[in-house]
C-alpha positions as CSV (number, residue, x, y, z in Angstrom):
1,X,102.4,129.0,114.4
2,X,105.9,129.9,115.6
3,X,108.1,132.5,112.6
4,X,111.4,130.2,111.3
5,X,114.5,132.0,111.6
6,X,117.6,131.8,109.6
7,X,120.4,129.2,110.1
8,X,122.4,132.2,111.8
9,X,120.2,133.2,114.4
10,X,118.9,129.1,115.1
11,X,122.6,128.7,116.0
12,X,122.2,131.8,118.4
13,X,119.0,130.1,120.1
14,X,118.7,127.5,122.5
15,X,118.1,124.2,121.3
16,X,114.8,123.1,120.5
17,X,112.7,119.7,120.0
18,X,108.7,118.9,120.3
19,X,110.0,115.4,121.3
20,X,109.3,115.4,125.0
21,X,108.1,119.0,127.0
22,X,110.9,121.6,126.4
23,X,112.6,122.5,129.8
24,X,114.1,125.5,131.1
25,X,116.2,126.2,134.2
26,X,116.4,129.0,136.7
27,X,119.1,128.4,139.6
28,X,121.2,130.1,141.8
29,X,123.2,128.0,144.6
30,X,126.3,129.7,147.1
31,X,128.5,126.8,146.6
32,X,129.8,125.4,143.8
33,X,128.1,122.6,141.8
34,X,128.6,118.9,142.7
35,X,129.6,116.8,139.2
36,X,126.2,115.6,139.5
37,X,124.2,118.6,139.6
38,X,126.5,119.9,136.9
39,X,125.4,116.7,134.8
40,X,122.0,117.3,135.5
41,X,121.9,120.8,134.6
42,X,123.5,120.1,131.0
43,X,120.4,118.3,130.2
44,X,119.0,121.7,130.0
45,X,118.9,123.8,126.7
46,X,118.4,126.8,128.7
47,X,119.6,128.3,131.6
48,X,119.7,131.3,133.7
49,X,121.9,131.2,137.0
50,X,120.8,133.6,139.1
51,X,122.2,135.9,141.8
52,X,124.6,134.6,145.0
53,X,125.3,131.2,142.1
54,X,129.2,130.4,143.4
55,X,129.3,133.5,145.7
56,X,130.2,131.3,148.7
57,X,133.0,129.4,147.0
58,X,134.3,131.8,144.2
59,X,133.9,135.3,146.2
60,X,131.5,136.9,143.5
61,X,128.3,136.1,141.5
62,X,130.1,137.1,138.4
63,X,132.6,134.3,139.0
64,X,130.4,131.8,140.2
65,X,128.4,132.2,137.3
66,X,131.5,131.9,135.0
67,X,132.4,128.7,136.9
68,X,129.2,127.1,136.7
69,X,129.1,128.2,132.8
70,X,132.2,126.7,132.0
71,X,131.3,123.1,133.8
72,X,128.3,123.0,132.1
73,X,129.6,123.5,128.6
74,X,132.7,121.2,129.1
75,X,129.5,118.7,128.9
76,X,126.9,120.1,126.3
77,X,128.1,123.2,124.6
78,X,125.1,123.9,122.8
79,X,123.2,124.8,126.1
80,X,122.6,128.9,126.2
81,X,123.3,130.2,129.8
82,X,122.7,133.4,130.9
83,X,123.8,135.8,133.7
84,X,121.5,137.0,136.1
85,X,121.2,141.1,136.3
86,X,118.4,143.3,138.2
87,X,117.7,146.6,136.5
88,X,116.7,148.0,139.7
89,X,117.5,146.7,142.6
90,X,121.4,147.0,144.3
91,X,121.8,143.4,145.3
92,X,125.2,143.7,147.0
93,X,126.9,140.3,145.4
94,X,129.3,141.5,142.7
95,X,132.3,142.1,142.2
96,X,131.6,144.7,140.6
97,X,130.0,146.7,143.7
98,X,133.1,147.7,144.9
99,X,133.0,150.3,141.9
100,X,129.3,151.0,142.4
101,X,130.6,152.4,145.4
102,X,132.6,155.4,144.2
103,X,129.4,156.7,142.1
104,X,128.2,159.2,143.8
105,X,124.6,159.2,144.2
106,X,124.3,156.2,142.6
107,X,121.0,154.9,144.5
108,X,117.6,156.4,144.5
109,X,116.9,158.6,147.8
110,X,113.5,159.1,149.3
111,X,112.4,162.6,150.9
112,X,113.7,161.7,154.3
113,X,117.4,161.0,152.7
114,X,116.8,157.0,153.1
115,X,118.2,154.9,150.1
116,X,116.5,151.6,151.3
117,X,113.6,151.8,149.1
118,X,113.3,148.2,147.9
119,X,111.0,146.3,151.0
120,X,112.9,148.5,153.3
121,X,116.1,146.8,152.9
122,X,117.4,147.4,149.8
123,X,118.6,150.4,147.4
124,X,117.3,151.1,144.3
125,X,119.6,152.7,141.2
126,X,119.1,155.8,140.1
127,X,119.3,155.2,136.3
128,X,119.3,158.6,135.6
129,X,122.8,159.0,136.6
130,X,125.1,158.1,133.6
131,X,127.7,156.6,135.3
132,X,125.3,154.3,137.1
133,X,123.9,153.4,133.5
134,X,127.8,152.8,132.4
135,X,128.2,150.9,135.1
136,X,125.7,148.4,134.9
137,X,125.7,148.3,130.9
138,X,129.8,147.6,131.2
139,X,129.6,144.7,133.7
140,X,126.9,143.1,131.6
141,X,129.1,143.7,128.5
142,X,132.1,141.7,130.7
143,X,130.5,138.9,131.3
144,X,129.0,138.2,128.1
145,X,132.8,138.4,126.7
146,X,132.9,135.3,128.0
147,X,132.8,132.2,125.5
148,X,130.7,130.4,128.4
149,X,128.1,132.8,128.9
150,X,125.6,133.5,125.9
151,X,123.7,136.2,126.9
152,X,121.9,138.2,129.9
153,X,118.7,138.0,132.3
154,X,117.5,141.3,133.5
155,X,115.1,141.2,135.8
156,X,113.2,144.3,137.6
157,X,111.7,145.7,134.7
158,X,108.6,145.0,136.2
159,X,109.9,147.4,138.9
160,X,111.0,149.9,137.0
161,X,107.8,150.2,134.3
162,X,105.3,149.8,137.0
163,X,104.6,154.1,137.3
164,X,103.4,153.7,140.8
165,X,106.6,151.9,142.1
166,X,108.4,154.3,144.3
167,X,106.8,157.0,143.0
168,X,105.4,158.1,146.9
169,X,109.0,158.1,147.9
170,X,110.8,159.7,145.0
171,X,108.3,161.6,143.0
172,X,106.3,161.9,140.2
173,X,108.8,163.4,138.3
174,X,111.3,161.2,139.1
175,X,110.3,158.1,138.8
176,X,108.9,159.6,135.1
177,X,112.5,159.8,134.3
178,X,114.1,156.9,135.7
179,X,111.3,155.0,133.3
180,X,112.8,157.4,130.5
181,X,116.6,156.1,131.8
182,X,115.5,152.9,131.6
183,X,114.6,152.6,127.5
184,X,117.9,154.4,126.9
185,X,119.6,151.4,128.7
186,X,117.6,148.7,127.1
187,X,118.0,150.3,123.9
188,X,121.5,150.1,124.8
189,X,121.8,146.5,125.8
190,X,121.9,144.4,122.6
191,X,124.8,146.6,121.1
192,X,126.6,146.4,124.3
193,X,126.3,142.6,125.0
194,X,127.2,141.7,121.5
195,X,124.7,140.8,118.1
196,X,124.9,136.9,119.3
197,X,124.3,137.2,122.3
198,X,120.4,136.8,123.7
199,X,118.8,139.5,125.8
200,X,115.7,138.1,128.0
201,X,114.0,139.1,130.4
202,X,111.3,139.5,133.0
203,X,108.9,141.9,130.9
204,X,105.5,139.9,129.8
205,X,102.6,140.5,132.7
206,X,99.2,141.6,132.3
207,X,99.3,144.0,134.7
208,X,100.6,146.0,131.6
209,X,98.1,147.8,129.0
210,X,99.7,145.4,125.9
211,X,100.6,142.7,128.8
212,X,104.6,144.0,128.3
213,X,104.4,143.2,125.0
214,X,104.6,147.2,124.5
215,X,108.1,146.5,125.4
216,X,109.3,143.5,124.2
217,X,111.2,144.8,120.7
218,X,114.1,145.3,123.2
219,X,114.3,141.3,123.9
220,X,115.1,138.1,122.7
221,X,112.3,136.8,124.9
222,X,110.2,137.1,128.2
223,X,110.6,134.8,131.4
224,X,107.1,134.2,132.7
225,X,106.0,134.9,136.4
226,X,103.1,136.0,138.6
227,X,101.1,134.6,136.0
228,X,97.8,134.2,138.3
229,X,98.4,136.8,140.8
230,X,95.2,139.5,139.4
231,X,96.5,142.8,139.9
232,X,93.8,145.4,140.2
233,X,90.0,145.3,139.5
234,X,89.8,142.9,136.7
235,X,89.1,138.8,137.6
236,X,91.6,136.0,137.9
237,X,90.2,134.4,134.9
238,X,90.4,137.5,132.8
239,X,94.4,138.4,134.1
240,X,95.4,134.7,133.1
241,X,93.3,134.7,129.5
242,X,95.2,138.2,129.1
243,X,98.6,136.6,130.2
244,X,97.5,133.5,128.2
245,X,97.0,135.7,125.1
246,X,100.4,138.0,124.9
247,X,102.5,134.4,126.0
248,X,101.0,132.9,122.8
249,X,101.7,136.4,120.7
250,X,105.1,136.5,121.6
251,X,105.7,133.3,121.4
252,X,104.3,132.8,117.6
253,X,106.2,136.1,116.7
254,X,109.7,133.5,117.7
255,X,110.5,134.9,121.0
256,X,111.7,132.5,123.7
257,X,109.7,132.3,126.2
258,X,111.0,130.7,129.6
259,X,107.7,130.0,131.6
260,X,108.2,129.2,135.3
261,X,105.8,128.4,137.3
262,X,105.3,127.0,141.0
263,X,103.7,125.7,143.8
264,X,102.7,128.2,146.2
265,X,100.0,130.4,146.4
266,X,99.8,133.2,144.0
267,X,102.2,135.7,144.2
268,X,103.8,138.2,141.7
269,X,107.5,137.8,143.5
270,X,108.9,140.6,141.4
271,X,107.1,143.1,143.2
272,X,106.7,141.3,146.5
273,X,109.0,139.6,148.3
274,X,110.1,135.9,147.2
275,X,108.1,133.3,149.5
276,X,110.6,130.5,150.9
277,X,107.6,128.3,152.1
278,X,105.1,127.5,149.1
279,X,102.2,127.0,150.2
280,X,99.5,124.7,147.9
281,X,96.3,127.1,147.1
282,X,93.5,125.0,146.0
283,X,95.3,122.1,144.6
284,X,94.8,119.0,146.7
285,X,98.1,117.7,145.2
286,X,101.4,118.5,143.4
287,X,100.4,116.3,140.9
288,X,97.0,118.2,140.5
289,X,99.4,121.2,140.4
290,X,101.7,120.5,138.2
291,X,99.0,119.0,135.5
292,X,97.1,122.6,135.3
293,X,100.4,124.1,135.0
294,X,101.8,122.4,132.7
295,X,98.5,122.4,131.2
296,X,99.0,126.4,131.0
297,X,102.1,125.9,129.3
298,X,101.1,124.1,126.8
299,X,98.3,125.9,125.7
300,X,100.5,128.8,124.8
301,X,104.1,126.8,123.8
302,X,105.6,127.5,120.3
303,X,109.3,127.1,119.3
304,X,111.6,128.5,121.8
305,X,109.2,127.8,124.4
306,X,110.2,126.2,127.8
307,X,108.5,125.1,131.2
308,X,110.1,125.1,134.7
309,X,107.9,123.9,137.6
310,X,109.1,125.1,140.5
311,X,109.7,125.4,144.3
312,X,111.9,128.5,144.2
313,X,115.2,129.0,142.7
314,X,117.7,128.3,145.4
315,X,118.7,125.0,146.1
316,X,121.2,125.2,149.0
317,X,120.5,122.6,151.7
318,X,117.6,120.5,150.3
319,X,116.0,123.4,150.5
320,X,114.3,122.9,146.7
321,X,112.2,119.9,146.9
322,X,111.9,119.8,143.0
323,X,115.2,120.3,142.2
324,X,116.5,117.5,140.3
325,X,113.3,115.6,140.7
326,X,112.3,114.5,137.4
327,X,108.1,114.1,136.5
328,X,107.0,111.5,134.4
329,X,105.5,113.9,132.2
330,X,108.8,115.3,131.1
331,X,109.9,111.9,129.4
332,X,106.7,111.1,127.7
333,X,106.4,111.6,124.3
334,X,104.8,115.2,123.2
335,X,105.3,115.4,119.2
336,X,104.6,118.8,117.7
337,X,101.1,121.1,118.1
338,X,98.6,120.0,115.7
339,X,97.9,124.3,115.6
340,X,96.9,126.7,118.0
341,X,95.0,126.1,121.2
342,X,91.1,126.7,120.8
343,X,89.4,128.9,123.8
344,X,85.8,128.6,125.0
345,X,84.0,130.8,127.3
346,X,87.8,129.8,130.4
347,X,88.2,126.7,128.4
348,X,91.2,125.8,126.3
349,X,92.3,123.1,124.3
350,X,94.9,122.1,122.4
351,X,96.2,119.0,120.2
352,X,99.9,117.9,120.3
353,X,101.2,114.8,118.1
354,X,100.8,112.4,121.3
355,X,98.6,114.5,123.6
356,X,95.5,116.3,123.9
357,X,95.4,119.4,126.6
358,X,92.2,120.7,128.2
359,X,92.9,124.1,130.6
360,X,90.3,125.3,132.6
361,X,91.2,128.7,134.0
362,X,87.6,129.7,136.0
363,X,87.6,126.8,137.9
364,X,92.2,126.1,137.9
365,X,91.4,122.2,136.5
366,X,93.1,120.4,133.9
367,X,93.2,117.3,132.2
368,X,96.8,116.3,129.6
369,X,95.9,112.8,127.8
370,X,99.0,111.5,126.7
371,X,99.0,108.7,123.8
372,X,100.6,106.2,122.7
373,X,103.8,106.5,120.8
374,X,103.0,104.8,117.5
C-alpha cells in the first residue's frame, strides 16, 4: 500500500479521498475561463493548465495561467495547479520568448543549419548552453513565486531521454550531452521552484529499461500517457503489464500519479504528433472505453493517484466532447482498496470498499462491479 507522509508534506499534496474515483485535470483553453468552467474546474484537486491557457485574452501563457490560477483558488484554495513547461521543445507562447531570443544559439541545429527539428516545425533547445538552462530554470522559478501556482509540469522528458531522438540530425555526441544537460536541470529544479512546491512530470513509460522509474527521484510524480502504444519488439500485453507494474511502484512508494487516458487509437503523443480526431480502436463504445480504462486505473491507484478520461486537452470551440461531461462512475461510491490488485496470466483484479475491478489487458475487456453503499 501507498507510504504516509508527514502533516508538512500532506499539506503540500493535492487533496485526497477514496470516497468517489480521484480526478485530475489537464486543460489548456486561448480565452479566458467562463465563471462556469472556472466552477467546474475547482472541483478538481489537481490541475495542470497547459500551454496557449489565456494566451488569446491575456497576451502570454504565463499570464493566462496566473489568471486561471487565481479564479480557481478564489473558489477552492486547497486545489494544487501547476504550470505547463516542455523541456525540449520551443513552443513560441511566452512571454518569456522575447528573451529566449537574445541567446545566441539557443536552439539545437541539424547538419544542414535547420533548427526545426521537432516534426519539422518546431526548434528544439539546446540545453547544453547555460544560459538557455538559466533561462528556462528562471521562468519556472517566476511563476511558481506565485501564491496561485503550486508547482510545475515539465513535459518532453520523454524527448529528451529517448537516445535515438534527434540523434540522426544532431549527433551522437550531442544528443549524449544534451541528456547529460538535462539531469543538471532536473537536479536543479526543486531548489529553484521552491521546497513546497511539486515537481511532476511526464517521465513513467515502458519504453524505458526501469519504465522511467530510473528517473523519477527528481519528481513529485509522473503524469501517465501512451500507456498502450508498444514501442519496439515486445507485445502490447507485455508494454501495458510493464507500464502497469512501475504505475503501481511509484505510486506505493507516495508519488502522485496523474493518469490520463483517452479515446483514440493508441498513440504515444509525446513523441508523435497530438491527434485532434480520436478515433475508437476496438471499443464498440465510449462506455466500453472508458470501463477498461478506468479499469486500468484502478488496478494500479494508491494515494495521490488520479484519473482523467480524455478527448484531448484543448477545449476551445466545443472542440472537447468530454469536457465538463460528468460519468456516472465518478459519483459512485469507491471506498478504499481492500490491497493490491492480483495478476493472472493478462488478468487483473482488484477489490475496493464498494467495487470489484477485473482488467483484462490480452484481449482490452473489463468489467467494474460497483456495490451498494451500506
Amino acid at each position: 500500500m501507498a507510504m504516509h507522509v508527514s502533516a508538512a508534506e500532506s499539506s503540500r499534496m493535492p487533496a485526497f479521498s477514496w470516497d468517489t474515483v480521484p480526478r485530475y485535470m489537464h486543460v489548456r483553453k486561448v480565452t479566458a475561463f467562463t465563471p462556469e468552467e472556472i466552477d467546474y474546474l475547482a472541483s478538481f484537486p489537481l490541475i495542470t493548465f497547459e500551454k496557449t491557457t489565456g494566451m488569446k485574452e491575456f497576451g502570454s501563457t504565463e499570464k493566462g495561467t496566473w489568471q486561471a490560477a487565481k479564479s480557481v483558488k478564489a473558489i477552492n484554495p486547497r486545489c494544487k495547479i501547476l504550470y505547463y513547461r516542455n523541456i525540449l521543445v520551443h513552443y513560441p507562447l511566452y512571454a518569456a520568448d522575447e528573451k529566449f531570443e537574445s541567446i545566441r544559439g539557443g536552439l539545437l541545429v541539424d547538419k544542414n543549419g535547420s533548427t526545426k527539428l521537432v516534426r519539422g516545425k518546431m526548434g528544439a533547445y539546446d540545453l547544453t548552453n547555460r544560459d538557455v538552462q538559466k533561462w528556462w530554470l528562471n521562468n519556472a522559478k517566476l511563476l511558481c513565486s506565485s501564491k496561485f501556482i503550486d508547482g510545475i509540469f515539465v513535459d518532453g522528458n520523454i524527448k529528451v531521454l529517448e537516445t535515438g531522438y534527434l540523434q540522426r540530425q544532431v549527433g551522437k555526441e550531442k544528443k549524449a550531452a544534451e541528456i547529460e544537460a538535462y539531469h543538471e536541470m532536473m537536479e536543479k529544479l526543486p531548489r529553484m521552484v521552491g521546497k513546497n512546491k511539486l515537481v511532476l512530470a511526464n517521465i513513467i513509460r515502458a519504453r524505458f529499461e526501469d519504465a522511467g522509474l530510473e528517473y523519477l527521484d527528481y519528481f513529485d510524480g509522473s503524469y501517465i500517457e501512451g500507456f498502450e502504444h508498444n514501442v519496439g519488439r515486445v507485445s502490447r500485453e507485455a508494454y501495458v503489464a510493464k507500464g502497469i507494474a512501475a504505475v503501481q511502484k511509484a505510486a506505493r512508494s507516495g508519488k502522485i500519479i496523474a493518469f490520463t487516458i483517452g479515446m483514440g487509437k493508441y498513440t504515444d503523443t509525446d513523441m508523435d504528433e497530438e491527434r485532434h480526431e480520436p478515433e475508437m480502436r476496438g471499443f464498440a463504445s465510449v462506455q466500453k472505453r472508458l470501463t477498461y480504462s478506468l479499469a486500468l486505473f484502478l488496478i494500479c491507484a494508491e494515494e495521490y493517484s488520479y484519473f482523467m478520461f480524455s478527448d484531448g486537452y484543448g477545449v476551445d470551440g466545443g472542440r472537447s466532447k468530454l469536457w465538463m461531461k460528468t460519468m456516472p462512475e465518478y459519483s459512485r461510491p469507491l471506498g478504499p482498496p481492500k490491497g493490491v490488485a492480483k495478476k493472472t496470466g493478462w488478468i487483473y483484479t482488484r477489490e475496493f470498499k464498494f467495487a470489484r475491478v477485473e482488467v483484462d489487458i490480452e484481449n482490452e475487456r473489463a468489467e467494474i462491479t460497483w456495490h451498494p453503499e451500506k
